[in-house]
Every structure is written in structure tokens, then in C-alpha cells.
ZAMARGU-4260 file (C-alpha; in steps of 0.2 Angstrom, whole numbers, plus 5000, padded with zeros to 4 digits):
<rodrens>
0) 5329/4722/5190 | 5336/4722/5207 | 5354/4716/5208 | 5357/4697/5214 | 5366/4696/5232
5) 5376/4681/5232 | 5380/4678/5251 | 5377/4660/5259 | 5381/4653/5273 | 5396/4638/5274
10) 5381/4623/5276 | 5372/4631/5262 | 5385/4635/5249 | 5392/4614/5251 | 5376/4609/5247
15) 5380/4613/5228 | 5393/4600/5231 | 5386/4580/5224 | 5396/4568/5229 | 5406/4562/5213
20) 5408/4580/5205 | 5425/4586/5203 | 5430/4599/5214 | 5444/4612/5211 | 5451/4619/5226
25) 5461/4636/5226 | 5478/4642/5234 | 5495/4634/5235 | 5506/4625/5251 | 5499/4631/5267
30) 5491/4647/5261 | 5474/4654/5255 | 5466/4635/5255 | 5446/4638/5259 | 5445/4626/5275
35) 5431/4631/5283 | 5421/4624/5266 | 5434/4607/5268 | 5430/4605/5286 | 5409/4608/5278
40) 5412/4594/5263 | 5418/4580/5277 | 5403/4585/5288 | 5389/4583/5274 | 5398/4565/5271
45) 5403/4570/5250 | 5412/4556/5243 | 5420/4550/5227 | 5425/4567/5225 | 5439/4570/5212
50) 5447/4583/5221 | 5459/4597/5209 | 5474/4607/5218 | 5482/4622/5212 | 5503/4621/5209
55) 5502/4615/5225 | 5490/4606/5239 | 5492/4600/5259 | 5481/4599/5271 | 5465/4603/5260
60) 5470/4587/5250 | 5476/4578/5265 | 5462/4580/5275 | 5446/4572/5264 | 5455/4559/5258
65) 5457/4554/5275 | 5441/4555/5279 | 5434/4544/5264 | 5429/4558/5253 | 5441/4558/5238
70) 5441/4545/5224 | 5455/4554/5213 | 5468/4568/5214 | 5474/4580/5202 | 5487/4590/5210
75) 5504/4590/5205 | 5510/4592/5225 | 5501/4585/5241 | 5512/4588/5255 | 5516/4599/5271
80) 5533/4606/5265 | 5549/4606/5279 | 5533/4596/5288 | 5535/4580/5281 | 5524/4573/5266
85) 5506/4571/5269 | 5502/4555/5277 | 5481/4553/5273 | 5487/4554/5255 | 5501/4544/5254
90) 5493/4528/5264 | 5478/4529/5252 | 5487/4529/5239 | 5499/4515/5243 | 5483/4504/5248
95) 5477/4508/5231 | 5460/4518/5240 | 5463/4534/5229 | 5467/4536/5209 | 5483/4547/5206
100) 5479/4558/5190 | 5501/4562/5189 | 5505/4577/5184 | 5517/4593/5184 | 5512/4612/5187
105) 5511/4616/5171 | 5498/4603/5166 | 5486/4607/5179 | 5488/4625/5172 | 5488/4620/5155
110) 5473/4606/5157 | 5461/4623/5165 | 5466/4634/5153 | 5460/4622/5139 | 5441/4624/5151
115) 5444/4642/5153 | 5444/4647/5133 | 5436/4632/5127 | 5450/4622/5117 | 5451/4604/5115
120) 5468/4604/5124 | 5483/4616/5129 | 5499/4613/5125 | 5515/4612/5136 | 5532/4606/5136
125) 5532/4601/5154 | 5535/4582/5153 | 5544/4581/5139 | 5558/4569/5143 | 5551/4559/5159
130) 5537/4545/5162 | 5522/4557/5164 | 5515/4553/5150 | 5516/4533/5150 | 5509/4536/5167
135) 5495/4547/5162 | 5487/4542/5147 | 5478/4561/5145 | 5493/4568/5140 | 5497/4566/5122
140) 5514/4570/5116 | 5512/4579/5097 | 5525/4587/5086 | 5523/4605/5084 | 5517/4608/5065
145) 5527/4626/5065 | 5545/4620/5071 | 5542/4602/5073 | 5545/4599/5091 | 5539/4589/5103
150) 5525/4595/5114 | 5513/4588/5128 | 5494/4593/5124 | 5483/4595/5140 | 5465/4589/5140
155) 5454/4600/5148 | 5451/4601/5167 | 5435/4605/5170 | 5428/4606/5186 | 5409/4603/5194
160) 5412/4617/5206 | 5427/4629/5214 | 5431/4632/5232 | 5441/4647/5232 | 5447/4659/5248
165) 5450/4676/5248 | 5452/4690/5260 | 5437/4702/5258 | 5423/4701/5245 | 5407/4709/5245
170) 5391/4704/5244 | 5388/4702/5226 | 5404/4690/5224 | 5419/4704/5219 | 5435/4696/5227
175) 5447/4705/5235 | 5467/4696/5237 | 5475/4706/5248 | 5492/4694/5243 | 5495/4680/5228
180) 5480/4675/5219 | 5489/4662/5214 | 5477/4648/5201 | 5461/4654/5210 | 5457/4667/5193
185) 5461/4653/5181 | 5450/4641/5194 | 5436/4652/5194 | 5436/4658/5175 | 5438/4639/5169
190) 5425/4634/5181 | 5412/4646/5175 | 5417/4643/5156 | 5410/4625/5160 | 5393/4631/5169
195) 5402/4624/5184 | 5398/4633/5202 | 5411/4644/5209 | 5411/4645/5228 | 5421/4661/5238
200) 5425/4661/5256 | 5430/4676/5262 | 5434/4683/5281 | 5424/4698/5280 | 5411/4703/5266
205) 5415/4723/5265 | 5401/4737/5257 | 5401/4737/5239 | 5406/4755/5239 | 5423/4749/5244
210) 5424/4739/5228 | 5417/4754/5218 | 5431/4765/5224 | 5445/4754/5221 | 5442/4744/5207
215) 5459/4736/5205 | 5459/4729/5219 | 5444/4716/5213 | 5455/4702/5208 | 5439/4692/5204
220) 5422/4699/5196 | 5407/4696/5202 | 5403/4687/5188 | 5413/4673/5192 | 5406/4671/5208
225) 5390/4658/5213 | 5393/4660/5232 | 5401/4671/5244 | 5401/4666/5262 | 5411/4673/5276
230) 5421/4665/5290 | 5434/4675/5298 | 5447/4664/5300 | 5440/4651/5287 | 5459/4647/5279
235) 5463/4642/5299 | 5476/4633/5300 | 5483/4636/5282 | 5487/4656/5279 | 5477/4670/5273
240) 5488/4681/5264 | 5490/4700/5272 | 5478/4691/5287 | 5486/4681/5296 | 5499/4667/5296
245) 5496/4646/5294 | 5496/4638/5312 | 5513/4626/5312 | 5510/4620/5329 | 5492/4614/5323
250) 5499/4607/5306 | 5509/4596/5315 | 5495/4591/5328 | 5485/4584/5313 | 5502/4578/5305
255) 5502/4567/5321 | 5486/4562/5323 | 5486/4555/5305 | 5498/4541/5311 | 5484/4530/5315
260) 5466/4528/5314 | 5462/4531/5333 | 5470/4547/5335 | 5462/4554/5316 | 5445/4549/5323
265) 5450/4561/5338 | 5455/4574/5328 | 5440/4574/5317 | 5431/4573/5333 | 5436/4589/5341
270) 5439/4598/5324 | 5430/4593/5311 | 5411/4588/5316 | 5406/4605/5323 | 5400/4621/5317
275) 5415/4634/5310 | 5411/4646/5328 | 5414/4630/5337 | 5430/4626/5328 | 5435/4644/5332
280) 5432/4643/5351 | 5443/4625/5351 | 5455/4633/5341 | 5454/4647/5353 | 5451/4667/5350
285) 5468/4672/5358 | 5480/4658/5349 | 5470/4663/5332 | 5473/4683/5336 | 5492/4679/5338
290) 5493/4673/5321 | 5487/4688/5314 | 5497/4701/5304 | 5485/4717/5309
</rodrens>
């Protein structure tokens, strides 16, 4: 039997998307967040999405929920750092539009490691001490039978399908990282464990023999893969590790324009509705090549 290739195109890989699924999204901050598959869930009009970050989540958050696609979050940060907080987010939230799932690091962490090796929870003893779990009924605080202290047990998170980013990958899903993989592994393996999809975008899809001869450097297996779809600069304007760096000047331009409705529309207008070549040419090839690390 002829080995299965696994490489679709951006409209086609979204299309495993349903509106209402829960939708894990990989990298942290302003780094390694698979935009061009973002941009591609606004486009095809997904909504009451429940969207998962990793430790941490900005504009790939940010951005659906301001365009009417997210019900719920589950992230345990959703800001732009020394850039201010995220703006879509914290309106929709205030105006009661979007469910808060509150949480820390490590029970994002914990709640996909439950998915990932099939327990009914993982413990943590992030939360201990604070409101989380008055605030969040899904954590349960239990006494640990061995020592008899207090612990914070973590449902499982498991997700409908994963949106991850790496740098290279080839064309039967092996991911390369050329930086932090940061949650994307644990994304993908609990995403898997739970028959979920696992999408990967990629810059440049390299020949397998390149994976054959440095095996180590796969830092997710083929197997964990649904989709690989390449877009060279798909992580734009978040970072792709050992690539090229986040766009600040265009974070802020969409920071601004998220102050009012008028001046989102716009932006959605001349980045989001269009084709990933077409964001690309907005962008501009020569400002894109300046972020670059190589």
C-alpha cells in the first residue's frame, strides 16, 4: 500500500473546521501562532468556536473573537505583551459576548495531558490558594491520598481539531521546529488521542529524505498529523522561530484599529478577506524579507 501524502491547501485543510468544535491553537505570545489558518477560519465565517491557547495567546485569540467567531476561551493569557492587553478580547468579554474558561499555565497543561493519556483528570497544584476554582467549577480541589495535600484535578481538554505552525514539514506531516515547540506536541498528541484532526502549517514542505537523514530533528510524527499545508510566511505577523521575527509595527496597526468598529472592519478588509498571496503582496515582499533571520 502506497504511503498516504497528507498536503492541502489553507481553504481545504479549515474545511475540517465546524463551527461549534473546539479548536486548540499552538505557540505562545507573538511566536509560532498558525495565522494563515486564523485569517482562513474568519474567512469561511466559523462561529461559536471554543478557541484553546497554549501558556499563552495574542493575536490569534484576539483576532476571531473580534470577528464573531469565538463563544469561549480557554487560555490562560490573551494579550500583546509591552503592547498593551488585547482589546477584541477584553470588550467581548466585558459585554458578556465570550465565556471565560479561567485558568493558569498549568491547567491548560494539565487538562491536555489528561486527553493525551486518557485519564479522567490530571492533577496540579497550580490554584491552590486563589479563586480559580470558585471561578471555574471544572477544577476540583482533592486531598492527595499519599500525603494528604491539597491538589487541583484538571478535567480533560480535549479538542475537535489542532492548528499548529512549524518551520518545515514534509509532505507526509513530519514537523520540523527549528526553535520552541513549546505545547504544540502535547496539542497534537491530545488531539489525536481524541480522534480529533490535527492541522500543521508550515513555510516550506522539504523532501522526505531530509527527515530520513536527520531524524531528531522531527519534533512531530507523522502520525500525529491530518494536514500539512504550506505558506511561507503563514505565522505573519506573529514570529516563526529560527525564520523570521513578529511584525511590531503591524501589531500595533491592528492594536489600533481594534479601538472601534469602523477602523476593525477596515482592517479585516485589507487583511483578512483575501487569499494568503494577497495578504503577502499588502503586507509587502520586501518589509516581510526584512524580518527574516536568513
Amino acid at each position: 500500500m502506497e504511503r498516504k501524502e497528507k498536503v492541502l491547501s489553507i481553504e481545504e485543510s479549515v474545511k475540517m473546521i465546524k463551527s461549534g468544535d473546539i479548536v486548540a491553537i499552538g505557540g505562545n505570545a507573538m511566536h509560532n501562532h498558525p495565522m494563515a489558518l486564523v485569517r482562513e477560519i474568519i474567512r469561511q465565517e466559523k462561529k461559536d468556536l471554543t478557541l484553546i491557547g497554549g501558556t499563552a495567546s495574542s493575536i490569534d485569540i484576539d483576532l476571531p473573537v473580534g470577528a464573531g467567531c469565538v463563544k469561549k476561551t480557554m487560555a490562560s493569557y490573551i494579550g500583546f505583551e509591552w503592547l498593551g492587553l488585547a482589546p477584541n478580547f477584553r470588550k467581548y468579554v466585558k459585554d458578556g459576548l465570550v465565556e471565560v474558561w479561567e485558568c493558569d499555565e498549568s491547567h491548560i497543561i494539565s487538562g491536555l495531558y489528561a486527553a493525551s493519556h486518557d485519564l479522567p483528570f490530571m492533577h496540579t497544584k497550580g490554584g491552590i490558594g486563589t479563586d480559580l476554582p470558585r471561578l471555574n467549577p471544572d477544577l476540583k480541589i482533592f486531598r492527595d491520598p499519599i500525603n494528604g495535600e491539597e491538589l487541583i484535578a484538571v478535567p480533560p481538554i480535549k479538542p475537535d481539531v489542532a492548528i499548529i505552525l512549524g518551520q518545515y514539514g514534509d509532505v507526509y506531516g513530519n514537523i520540523v521546529h527549528l526553535g520552541s515547540v513549546f505545547l504544540d506536541l502535547l496539542i497534537a498528541s491530545a488531539t489525536e488521542r481524541v480522534e480529533g484532526k490535527v492541522i500543521a502549517l508550515v513555510d516550506r514542505i522539504i523532501p522526505h529524505r531530509n527527515i530520513l537523514s536527520s531524524p531528531r530533528s522531527t519534533t512531530i510524527p507523522s502520525f500525529l498529523v491530518d494536514a500539512v499545508v504550506e505558506a511561507p510566511f503563514g505565522a505573519h505577523p506573529c514570529s516563526s522561530h529560527g525564520l523570521y521575527s513578529y511584525d511590531d509595527p503591524h501589531l500595533k496597526e491592528y492594536i489600533k484599529a481594534c479601538s472601534d468598529e469602523r477602523t476593525f472592519k477596515e482592517y479585516l478588509d485589507r487583511y483578512v478577506y483575501k487569499t494568503h498571496t494577497e495578504y503577502m503582496e499588502t503586507i509587502g515582499m520586501e518589509r516581510l524579507r526584512d524580518l527574516n533571520f536568513r
